[in-house]
PDB file of N, CA, C and O in Angstrom, chain B, residues numbered from 101:
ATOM      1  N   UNK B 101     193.944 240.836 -30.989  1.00  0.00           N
ATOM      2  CA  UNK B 101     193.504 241.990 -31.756  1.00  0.00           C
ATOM      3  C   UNK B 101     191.982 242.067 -31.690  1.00  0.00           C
ATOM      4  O   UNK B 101     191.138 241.242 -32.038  1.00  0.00           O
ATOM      5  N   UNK B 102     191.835 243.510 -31.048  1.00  0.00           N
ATOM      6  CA  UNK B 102     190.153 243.544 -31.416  1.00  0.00           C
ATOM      7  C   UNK B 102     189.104 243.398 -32.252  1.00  0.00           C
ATOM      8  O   UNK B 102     189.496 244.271 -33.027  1.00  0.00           O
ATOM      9  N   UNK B 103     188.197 243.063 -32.698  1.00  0.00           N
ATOM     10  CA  UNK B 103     187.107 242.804 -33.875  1.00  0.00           C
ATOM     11  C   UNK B 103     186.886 244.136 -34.106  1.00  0.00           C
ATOM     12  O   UNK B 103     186.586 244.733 -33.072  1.00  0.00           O
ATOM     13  N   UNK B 104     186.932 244.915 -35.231  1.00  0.00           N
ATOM     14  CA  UNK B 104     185.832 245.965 -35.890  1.00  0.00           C
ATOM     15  C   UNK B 104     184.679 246.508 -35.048  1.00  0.00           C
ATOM     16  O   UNK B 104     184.482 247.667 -34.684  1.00  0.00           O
ATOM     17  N   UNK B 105     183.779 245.117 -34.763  1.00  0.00           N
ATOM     18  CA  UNK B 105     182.506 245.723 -34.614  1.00  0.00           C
ATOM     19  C   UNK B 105     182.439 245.521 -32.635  1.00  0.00           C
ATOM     20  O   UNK B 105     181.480 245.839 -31.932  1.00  0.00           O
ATOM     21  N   UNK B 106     183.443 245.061 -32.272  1.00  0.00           N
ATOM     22  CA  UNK B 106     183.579 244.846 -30.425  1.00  0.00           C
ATOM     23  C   UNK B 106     184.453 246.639 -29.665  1.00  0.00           C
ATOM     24  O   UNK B 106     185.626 247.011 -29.700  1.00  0.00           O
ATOM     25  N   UNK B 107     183.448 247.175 -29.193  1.00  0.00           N
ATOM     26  CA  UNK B 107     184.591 248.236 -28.023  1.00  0.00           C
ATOM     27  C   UNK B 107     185.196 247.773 -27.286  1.00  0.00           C
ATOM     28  O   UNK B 107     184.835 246.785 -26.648  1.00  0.00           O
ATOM     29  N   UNK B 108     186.576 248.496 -27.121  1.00  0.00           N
ATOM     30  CA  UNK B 108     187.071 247.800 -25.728  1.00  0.00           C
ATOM     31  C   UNK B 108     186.479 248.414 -24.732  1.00  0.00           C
ATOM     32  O   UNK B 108     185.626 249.271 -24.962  1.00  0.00           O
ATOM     33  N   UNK B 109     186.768 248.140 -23.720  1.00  0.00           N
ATOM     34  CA  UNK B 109     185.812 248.030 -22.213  1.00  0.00           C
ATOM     35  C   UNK B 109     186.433 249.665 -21.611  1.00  0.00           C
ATOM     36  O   UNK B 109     187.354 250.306 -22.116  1.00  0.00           O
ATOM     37  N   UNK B 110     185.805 249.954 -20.698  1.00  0.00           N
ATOM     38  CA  UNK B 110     186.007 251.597 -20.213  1.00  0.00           C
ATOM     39  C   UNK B 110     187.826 251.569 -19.778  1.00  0.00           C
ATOM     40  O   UNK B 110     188.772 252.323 -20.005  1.00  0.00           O
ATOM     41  N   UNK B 111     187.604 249.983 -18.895  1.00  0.00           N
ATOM     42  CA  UNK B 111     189.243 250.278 -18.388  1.00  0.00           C
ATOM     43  C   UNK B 111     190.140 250.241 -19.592  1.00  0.00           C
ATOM     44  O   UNK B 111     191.029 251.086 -19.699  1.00  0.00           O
ATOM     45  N   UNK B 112     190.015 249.576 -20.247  1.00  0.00           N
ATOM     46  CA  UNK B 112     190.883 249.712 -21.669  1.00  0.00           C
ATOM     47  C   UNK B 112     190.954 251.116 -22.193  1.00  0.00           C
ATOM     48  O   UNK B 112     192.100 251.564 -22.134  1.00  0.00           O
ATOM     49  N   UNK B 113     190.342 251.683 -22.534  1.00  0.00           N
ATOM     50  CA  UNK B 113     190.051 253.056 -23.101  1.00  0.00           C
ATOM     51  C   UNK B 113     190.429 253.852 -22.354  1.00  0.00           C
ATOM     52  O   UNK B 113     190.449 254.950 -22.911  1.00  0.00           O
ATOM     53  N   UNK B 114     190.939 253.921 -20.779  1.00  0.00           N
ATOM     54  CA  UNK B 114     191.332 255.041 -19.872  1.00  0.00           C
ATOM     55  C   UNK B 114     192.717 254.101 -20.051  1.00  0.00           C
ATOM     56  O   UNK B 114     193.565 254.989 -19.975  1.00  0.00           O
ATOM     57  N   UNK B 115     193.262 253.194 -20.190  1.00  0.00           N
ATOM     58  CA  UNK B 115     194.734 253.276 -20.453  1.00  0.00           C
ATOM     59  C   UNK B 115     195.458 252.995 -21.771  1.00  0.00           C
ATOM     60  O   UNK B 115     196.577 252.501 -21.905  1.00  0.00           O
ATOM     61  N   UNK B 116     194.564 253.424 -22.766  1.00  0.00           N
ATOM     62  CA  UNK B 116     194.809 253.800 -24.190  1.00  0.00           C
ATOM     63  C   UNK B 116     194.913 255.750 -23.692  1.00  0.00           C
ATOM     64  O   UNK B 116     195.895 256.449 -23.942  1.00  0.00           O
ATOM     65  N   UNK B 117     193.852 256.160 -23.096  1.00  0.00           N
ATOM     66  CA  UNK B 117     193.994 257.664 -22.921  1.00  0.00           C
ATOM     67  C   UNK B 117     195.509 258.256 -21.584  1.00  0.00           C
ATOM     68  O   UNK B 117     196.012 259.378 -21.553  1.00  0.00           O
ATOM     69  N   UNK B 118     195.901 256.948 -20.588  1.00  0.00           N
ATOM     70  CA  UNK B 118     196.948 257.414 -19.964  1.00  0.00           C
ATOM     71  C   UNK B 118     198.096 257.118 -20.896  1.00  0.00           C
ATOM     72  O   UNK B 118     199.180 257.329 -20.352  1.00  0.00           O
ATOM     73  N   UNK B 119     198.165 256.759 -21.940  1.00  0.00           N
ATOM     74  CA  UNK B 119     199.217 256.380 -22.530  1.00  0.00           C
ATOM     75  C   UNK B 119     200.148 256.956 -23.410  1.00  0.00           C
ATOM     76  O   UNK B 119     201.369 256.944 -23.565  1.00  0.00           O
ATOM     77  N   UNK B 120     198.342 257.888 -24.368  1.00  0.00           N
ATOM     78  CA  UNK B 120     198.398 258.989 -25.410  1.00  0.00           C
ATOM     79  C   UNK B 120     197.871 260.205 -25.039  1.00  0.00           C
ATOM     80  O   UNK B 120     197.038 260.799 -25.722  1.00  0.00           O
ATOM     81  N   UNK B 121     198.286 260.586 -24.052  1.00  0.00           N
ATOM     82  CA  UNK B 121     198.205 261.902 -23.391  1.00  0.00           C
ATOM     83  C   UNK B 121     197.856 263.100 -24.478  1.00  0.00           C
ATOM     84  O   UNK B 121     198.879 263.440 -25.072  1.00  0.00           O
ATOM     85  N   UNK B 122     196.675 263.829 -24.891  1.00  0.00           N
ATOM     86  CA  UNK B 122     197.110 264.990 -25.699  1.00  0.00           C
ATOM     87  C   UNK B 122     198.412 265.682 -25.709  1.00  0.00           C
ATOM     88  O   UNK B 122     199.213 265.734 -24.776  1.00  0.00           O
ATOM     89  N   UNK B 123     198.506 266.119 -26.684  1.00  0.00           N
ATOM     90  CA  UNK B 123     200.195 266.464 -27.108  1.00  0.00           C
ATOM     91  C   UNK B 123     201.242 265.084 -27.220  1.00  0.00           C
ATOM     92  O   UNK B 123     202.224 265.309 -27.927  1.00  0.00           O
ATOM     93  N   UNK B 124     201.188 263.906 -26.719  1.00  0.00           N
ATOM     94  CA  UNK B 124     202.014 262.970 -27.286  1.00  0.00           C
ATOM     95  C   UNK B 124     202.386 262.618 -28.449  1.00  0.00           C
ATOM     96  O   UNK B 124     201.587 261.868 -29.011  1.00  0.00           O
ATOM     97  N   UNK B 125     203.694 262.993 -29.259  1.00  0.00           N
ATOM     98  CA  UNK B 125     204.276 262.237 -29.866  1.00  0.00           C
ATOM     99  C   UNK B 125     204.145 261.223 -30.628  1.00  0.00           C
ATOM    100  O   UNK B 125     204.687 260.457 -29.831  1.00  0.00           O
ATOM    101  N   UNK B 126     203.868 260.499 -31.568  1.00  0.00           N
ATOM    102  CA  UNK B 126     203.467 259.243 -32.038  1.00  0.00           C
ATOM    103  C   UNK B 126     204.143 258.509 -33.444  1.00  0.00           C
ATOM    104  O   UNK B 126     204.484 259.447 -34.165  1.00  0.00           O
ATOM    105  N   UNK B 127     204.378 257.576 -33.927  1.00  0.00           N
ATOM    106  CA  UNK B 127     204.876 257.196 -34.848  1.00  0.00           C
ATOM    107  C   UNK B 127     203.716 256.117 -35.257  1.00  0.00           C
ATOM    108  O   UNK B 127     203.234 255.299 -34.473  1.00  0.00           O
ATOM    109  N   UNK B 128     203.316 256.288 -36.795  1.00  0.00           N
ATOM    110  CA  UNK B 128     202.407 255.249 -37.637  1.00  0.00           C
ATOM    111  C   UNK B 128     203.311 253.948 -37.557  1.00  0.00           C
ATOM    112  O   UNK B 128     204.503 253.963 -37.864  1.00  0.00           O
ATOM    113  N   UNK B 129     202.485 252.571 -37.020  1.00  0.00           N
ATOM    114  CA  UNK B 129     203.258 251.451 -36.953  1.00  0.00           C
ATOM    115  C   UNK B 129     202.472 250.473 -38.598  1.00  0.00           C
ATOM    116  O   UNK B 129     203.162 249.787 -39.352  1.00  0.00           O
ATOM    117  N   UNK B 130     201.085 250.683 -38.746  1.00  0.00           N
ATOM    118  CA  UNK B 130     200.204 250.383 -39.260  1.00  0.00           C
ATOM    119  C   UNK B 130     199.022 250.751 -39.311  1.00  0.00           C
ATOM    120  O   UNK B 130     198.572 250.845 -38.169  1.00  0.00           O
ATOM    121  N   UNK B 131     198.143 251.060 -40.240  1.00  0.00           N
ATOM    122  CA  UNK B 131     196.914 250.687 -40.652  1.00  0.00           C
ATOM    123  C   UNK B 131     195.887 250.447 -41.777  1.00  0.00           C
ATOM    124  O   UNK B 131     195.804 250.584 -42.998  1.00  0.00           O
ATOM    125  N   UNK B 132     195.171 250.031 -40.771  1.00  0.00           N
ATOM    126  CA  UNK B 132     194.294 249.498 -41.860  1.00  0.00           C
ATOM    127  C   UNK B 132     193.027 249.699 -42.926  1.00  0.00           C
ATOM    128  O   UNK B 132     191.990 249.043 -43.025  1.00  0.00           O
ATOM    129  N   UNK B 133     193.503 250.861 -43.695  1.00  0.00           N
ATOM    130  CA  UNK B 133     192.429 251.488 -44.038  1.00  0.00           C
ATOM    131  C   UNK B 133     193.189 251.915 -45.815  1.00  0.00           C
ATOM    132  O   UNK B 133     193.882 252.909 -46.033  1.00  0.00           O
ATOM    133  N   UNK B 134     192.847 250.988 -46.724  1.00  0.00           N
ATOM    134  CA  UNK B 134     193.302 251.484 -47.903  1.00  0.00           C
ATOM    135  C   UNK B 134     192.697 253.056 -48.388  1.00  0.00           C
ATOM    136  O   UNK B 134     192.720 253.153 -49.615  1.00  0.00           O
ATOM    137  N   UNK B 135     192.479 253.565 -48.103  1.00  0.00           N
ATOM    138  CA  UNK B 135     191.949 254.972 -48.442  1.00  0.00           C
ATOM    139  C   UNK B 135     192.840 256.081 -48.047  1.00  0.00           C
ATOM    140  O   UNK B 135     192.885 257.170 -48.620  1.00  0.00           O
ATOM    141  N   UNK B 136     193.536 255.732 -47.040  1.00  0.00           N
ATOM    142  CA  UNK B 136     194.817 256.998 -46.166  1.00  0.00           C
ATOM    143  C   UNK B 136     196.291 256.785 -47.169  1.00  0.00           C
ATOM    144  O   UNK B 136     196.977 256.057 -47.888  1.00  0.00           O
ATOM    145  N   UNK B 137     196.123 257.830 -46.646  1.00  0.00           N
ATOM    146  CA  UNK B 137     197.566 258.372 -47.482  1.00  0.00           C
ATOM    147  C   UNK B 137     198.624 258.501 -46.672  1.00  0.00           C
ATOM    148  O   UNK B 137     199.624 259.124 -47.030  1.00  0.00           O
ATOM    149  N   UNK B 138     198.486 257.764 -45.167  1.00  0.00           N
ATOM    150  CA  UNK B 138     199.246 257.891 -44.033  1.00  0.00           C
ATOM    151  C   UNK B 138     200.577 256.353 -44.450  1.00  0.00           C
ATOM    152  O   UNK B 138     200.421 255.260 -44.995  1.00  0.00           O
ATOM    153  N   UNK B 139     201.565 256.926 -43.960  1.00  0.00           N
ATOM    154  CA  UNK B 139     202.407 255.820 -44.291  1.00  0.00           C
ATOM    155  C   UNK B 139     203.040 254.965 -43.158  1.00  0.00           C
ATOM    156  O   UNK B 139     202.623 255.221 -42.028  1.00  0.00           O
ATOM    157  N   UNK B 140     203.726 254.253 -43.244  1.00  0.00           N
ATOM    158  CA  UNK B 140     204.433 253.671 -41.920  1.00  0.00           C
ATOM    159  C   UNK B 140     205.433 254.373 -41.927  1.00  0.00           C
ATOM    160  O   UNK B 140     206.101 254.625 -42.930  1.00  0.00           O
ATOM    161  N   UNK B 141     205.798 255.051 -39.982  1.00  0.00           N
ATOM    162  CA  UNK B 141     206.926 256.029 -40.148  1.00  0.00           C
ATOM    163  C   UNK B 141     206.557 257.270 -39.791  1.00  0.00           C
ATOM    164  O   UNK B 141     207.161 258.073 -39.080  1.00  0.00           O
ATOM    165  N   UNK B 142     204.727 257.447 -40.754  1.00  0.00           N
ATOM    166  CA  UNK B 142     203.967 258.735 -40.015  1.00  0.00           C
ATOM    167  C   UNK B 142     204.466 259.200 -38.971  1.00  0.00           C
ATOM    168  O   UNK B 142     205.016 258.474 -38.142  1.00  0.00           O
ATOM    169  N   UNK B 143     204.330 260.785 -38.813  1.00  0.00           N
ATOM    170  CA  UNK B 143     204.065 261.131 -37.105  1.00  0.00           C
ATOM    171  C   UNK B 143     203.599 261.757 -36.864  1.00  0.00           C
ATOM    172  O   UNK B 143     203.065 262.170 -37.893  1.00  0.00           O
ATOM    173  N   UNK B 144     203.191 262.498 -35.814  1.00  0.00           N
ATOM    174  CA  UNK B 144     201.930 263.290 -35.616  1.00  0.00           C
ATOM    175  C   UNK B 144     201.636 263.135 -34.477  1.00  0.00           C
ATOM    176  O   UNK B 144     202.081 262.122 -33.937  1.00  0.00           O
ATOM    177  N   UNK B 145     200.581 264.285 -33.486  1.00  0.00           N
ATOM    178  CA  UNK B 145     200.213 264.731 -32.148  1.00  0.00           C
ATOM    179  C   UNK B 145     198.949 264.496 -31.781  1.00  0.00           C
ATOM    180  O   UNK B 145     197.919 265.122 -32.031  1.00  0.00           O
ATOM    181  N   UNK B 146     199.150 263.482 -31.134  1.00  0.00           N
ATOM    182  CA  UNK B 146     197.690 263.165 -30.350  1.00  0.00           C
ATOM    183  C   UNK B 146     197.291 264.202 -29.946  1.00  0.00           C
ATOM    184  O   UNK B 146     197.899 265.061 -29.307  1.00  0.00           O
ATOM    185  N   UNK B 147     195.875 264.176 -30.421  1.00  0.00           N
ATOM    186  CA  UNK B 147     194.365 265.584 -30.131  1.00  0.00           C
ATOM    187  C   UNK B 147     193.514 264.468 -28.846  1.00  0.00           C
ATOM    188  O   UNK B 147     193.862 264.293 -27.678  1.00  0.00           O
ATOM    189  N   UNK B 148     192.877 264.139 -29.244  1.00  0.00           N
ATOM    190  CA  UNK B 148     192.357 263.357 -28.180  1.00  0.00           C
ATOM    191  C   UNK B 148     191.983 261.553 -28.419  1.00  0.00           C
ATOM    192  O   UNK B 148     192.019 261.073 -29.552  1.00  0.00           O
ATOM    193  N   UNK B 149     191.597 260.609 -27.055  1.00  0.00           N
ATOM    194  CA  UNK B 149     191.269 259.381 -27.454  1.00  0.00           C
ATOM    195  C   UNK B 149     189.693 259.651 -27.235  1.00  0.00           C
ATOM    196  O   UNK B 149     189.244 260.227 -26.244  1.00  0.00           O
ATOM    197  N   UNK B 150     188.912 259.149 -28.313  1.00  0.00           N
ATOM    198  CA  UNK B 150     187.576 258.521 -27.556  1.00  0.00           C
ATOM    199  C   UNK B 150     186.772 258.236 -26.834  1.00  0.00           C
ATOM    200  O   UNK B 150     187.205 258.345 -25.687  1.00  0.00           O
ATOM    201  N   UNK B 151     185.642 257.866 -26.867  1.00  0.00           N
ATOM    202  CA  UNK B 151     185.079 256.701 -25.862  1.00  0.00           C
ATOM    203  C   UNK B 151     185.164 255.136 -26.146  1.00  0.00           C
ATOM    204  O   UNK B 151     184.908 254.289 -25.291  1.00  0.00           O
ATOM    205  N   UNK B 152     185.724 254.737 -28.019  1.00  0.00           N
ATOM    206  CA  UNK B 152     185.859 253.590 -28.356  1.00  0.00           C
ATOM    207  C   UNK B 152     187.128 253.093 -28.199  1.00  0.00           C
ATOM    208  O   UNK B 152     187.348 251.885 -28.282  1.00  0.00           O
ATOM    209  N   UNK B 153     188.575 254.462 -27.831  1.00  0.00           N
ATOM    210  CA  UNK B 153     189.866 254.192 -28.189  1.00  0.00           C
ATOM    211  C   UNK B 153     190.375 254.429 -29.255  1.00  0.00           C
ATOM    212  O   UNK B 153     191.470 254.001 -29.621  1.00  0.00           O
ATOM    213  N   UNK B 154     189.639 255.138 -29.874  1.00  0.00           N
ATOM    214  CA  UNK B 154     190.600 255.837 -31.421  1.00  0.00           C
ATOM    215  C   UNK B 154     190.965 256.767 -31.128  1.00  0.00           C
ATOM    216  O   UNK B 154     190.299 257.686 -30.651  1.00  0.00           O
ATOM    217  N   UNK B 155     192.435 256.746 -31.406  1.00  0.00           N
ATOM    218  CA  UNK B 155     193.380 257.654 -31.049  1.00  0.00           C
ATOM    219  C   UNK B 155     193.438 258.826 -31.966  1.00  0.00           C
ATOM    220  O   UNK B 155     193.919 258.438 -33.031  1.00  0.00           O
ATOM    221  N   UNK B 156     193.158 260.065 -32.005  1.00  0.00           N
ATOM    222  CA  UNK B 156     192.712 260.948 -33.070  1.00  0.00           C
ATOM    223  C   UNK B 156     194.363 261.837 -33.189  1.00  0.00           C
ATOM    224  O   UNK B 156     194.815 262.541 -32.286  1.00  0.00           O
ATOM    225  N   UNK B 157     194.926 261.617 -34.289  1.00  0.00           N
ATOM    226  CA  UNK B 157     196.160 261.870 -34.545  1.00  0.00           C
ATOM    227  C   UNK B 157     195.928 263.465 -35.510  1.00  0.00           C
ATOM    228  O   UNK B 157     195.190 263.571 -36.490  1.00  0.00           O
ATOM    229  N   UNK B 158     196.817 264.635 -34.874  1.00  0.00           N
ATOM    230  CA  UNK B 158     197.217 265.960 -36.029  1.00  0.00           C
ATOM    231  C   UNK B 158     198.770 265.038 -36.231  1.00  0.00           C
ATOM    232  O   UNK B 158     199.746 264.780 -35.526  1.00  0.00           O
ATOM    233  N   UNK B 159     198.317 264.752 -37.608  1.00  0.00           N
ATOM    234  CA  UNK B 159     200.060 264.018 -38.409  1.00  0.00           C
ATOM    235  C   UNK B 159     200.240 264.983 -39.055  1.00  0.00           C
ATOM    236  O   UNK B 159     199.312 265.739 -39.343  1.00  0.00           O
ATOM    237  N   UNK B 160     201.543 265.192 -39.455  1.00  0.00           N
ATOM    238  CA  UNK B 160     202.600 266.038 -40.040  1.00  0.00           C
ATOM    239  C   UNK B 160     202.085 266.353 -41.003  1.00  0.00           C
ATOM    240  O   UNK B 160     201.727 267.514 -41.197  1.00  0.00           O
ATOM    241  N   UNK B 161     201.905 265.325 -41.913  1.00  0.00           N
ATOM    242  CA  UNK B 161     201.635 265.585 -43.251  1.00  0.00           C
ATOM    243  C   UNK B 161     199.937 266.358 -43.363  1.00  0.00           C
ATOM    244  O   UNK B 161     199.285 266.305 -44.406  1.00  0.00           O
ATOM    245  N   UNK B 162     199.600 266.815 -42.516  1.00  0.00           N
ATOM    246  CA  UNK B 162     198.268 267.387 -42.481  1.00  0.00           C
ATOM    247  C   UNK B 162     197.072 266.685 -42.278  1.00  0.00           C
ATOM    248  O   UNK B 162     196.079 267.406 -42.172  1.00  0.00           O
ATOM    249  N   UNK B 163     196.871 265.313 -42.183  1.00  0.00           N
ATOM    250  CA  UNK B 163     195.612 264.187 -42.119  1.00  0.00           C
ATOM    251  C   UNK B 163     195.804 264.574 -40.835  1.00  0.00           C
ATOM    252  O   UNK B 163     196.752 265.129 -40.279  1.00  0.00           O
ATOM    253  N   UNK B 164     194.165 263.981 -40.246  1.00  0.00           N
ATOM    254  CA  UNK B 164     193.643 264.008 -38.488  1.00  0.00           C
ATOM    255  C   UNK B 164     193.353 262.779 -38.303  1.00  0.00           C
ATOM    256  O   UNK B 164     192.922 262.423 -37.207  1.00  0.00           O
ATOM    257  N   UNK B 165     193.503 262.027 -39.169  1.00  0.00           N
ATOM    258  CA  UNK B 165     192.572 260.346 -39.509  1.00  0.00           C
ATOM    259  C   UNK B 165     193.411 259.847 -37.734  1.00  0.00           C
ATOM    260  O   UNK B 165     194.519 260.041 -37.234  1.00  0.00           O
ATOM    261  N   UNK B 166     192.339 259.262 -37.361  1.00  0.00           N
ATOM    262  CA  UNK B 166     191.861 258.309 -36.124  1.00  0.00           C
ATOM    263  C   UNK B 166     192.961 257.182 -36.414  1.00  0.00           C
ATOM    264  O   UNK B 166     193.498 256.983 -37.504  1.00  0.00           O
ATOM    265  N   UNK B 167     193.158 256.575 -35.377  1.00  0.00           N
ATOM    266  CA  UNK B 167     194.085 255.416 -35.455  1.00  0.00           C
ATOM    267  C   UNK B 167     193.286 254.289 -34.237  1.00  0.00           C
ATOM    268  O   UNK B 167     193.432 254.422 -33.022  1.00  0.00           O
ATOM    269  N   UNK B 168     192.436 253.190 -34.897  1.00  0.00           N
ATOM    270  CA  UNK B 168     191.509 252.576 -34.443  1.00  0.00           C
ATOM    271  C   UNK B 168     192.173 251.636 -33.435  1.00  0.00           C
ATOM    272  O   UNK B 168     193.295 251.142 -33.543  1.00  0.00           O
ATOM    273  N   UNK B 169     191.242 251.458 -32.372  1.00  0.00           N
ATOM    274  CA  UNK B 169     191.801 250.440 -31.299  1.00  0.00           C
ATOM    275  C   UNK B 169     191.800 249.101 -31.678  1.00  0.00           C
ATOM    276  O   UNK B 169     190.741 248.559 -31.994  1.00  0.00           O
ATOM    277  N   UNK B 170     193.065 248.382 -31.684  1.00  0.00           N
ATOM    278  CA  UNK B 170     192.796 247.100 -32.214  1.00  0.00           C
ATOM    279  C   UNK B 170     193.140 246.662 -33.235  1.00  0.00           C
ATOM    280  O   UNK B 170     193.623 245.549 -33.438  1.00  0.00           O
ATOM    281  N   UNK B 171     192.819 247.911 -34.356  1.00  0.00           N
ATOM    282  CA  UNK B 171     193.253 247.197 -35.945  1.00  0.00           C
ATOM    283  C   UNK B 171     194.265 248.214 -36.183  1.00  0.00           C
ATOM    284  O   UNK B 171     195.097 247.708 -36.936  1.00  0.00           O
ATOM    285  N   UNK B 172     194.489 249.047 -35.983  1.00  0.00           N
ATOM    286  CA  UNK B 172     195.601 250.080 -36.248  1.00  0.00           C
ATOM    287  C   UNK B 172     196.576 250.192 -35.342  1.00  0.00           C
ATOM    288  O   UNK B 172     196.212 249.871 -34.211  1.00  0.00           O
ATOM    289  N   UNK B 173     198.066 250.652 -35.475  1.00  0.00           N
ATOM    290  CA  UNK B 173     198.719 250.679 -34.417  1.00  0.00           C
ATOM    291  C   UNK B 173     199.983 251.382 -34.587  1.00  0.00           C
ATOM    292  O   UNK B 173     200.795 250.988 -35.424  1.00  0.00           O
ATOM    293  N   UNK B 174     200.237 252.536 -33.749  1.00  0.00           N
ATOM    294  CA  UNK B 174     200.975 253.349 -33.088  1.00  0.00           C
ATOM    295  C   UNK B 174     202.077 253.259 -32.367  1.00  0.00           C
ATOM    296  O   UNK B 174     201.919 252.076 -32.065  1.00  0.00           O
ATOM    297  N   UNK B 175     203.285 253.613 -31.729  1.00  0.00           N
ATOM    298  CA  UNK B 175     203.700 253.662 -31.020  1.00  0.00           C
ATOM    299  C   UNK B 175     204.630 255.780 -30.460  1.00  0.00           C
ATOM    300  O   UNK B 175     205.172 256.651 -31.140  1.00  0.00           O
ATOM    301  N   UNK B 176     204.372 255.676 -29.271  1.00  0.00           N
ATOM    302  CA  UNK B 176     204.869 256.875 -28.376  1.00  0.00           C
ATOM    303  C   UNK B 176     206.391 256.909 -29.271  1.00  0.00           C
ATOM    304  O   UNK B 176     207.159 256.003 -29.594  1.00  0.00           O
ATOM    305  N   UNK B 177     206.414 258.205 -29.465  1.00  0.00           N
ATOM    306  CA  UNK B 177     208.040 258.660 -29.704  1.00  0.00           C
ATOM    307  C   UNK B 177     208.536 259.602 -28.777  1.00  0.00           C
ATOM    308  O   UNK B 177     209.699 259.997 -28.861  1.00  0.00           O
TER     309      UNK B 177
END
């Protein structure tokens, strides 16, 4: 798992972006951010990834909140 304050490297970040294609599908696996109101189960449409790998989620329930590389985690539905 990545550190907070470490980016992953360019090749990492171009296969975080072949993975979560805009318009993909997604299901909340976790994260880590007591402030969201996002639950496990979430779902919602990848808008775009980064240059750090945060996966920038339109979820159902109306939040856009980022889903961080490393400490947060997703999976394709």
């Amino acid at each position: 798992m990545a550190n907070r304050n470490q980016f992953p490297s360019r090749k990492t970040v171009e296969q975080v972006r072949e993975m979560y294609p805009r318009g993909s599908r997604v299901e909340l696996i976790s994260m880590d951010d007591p402030y969201s109101k996002l639950s496990p189960g979430d779902r919602g449409t990848v808008n775009v990834v980064d240059d750090t790998g945060t996966v920038f989620v339109n979820w159902d329930c109306g939040s856009s909140l980022g889903v961080v590389y490393g400490v947060d985690r997703i999976k394709k539905i």
